[in-house]
C-alpha positions in Angstrom: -4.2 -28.9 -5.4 -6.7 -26.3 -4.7 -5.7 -22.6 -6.0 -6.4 -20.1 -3.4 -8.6 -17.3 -5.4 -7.1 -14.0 -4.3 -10.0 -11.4 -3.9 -9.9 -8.4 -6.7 -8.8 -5.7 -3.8 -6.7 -7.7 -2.1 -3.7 -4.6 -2.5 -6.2 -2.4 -0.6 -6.8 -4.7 1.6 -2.9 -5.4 2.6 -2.0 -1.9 2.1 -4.5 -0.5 4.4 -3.2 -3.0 7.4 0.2 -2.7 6.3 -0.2 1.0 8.0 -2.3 0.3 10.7 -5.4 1.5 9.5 -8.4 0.5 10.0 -11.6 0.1 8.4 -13.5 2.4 11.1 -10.4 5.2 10.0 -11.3 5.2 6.1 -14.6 5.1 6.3 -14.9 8.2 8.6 -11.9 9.8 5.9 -14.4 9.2 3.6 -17.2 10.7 5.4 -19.0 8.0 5.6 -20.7 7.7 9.6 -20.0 3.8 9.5 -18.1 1.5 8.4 -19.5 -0.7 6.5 -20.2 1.1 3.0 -16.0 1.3 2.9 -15.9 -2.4 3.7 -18.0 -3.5 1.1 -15.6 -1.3 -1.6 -12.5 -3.0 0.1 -14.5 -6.6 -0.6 -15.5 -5.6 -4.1 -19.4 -5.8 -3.2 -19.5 -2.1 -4.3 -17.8 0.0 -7.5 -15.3 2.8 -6.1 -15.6 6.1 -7.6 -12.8 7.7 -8.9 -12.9 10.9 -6.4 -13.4 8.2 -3.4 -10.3 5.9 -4.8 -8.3 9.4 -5.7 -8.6 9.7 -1.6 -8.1 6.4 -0.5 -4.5 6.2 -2.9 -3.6 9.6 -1.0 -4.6 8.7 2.7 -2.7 5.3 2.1 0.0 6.6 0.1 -0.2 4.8 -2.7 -1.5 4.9 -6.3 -4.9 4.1 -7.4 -3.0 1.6 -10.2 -1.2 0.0 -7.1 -4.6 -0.1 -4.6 -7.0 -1.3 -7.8 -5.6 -2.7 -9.9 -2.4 -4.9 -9.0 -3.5 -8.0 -10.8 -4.1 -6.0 -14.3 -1.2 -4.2 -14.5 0.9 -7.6 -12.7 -0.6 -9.9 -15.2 0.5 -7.2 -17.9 4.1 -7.1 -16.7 4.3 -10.3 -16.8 3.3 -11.3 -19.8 5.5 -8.6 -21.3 8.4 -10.3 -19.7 7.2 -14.0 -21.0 
């Protein structure tokens, strides 16, 4: 059976439609005039910086933990719990 890879920003990702938000939306929050340099962070294609990913927790209220790093801190919890 064939694992189905989750991508590394998946949270974003979810988060992001969870509110209704799209792509078009963040990327003009983050002034950026299109919308593809924000699609390439949500895909992982490009690093975040931490001012940009401060923003993005705040206009999607969330946490940057919660929005980039899910699997880390999931995989930690559960280990811990192992």
């Amino acid at each position: 059976m064939a694992v189905k890879e989750t991508h590394p920003r998946e949270a974003l990702r979810r988060r992001r439609q969870a509110l209704g938000i799209t792509q078009k939306h963040m990327a003009r929050c983050l002034g950026y005039s299109r919308s593809q340099p924000y699609h390439d962070m949500e895909k992982g294609l490009t690093s975040v910086k931490v001012g940009a990913a401060l923003l993005i927790a705040e206009i999607l209220e969330s946490t940057v933990e919660e929005l980039f790093f899910e699997e880390k801190y999931h995989n930690k919890w559960y280990e811990n719990e192992i």
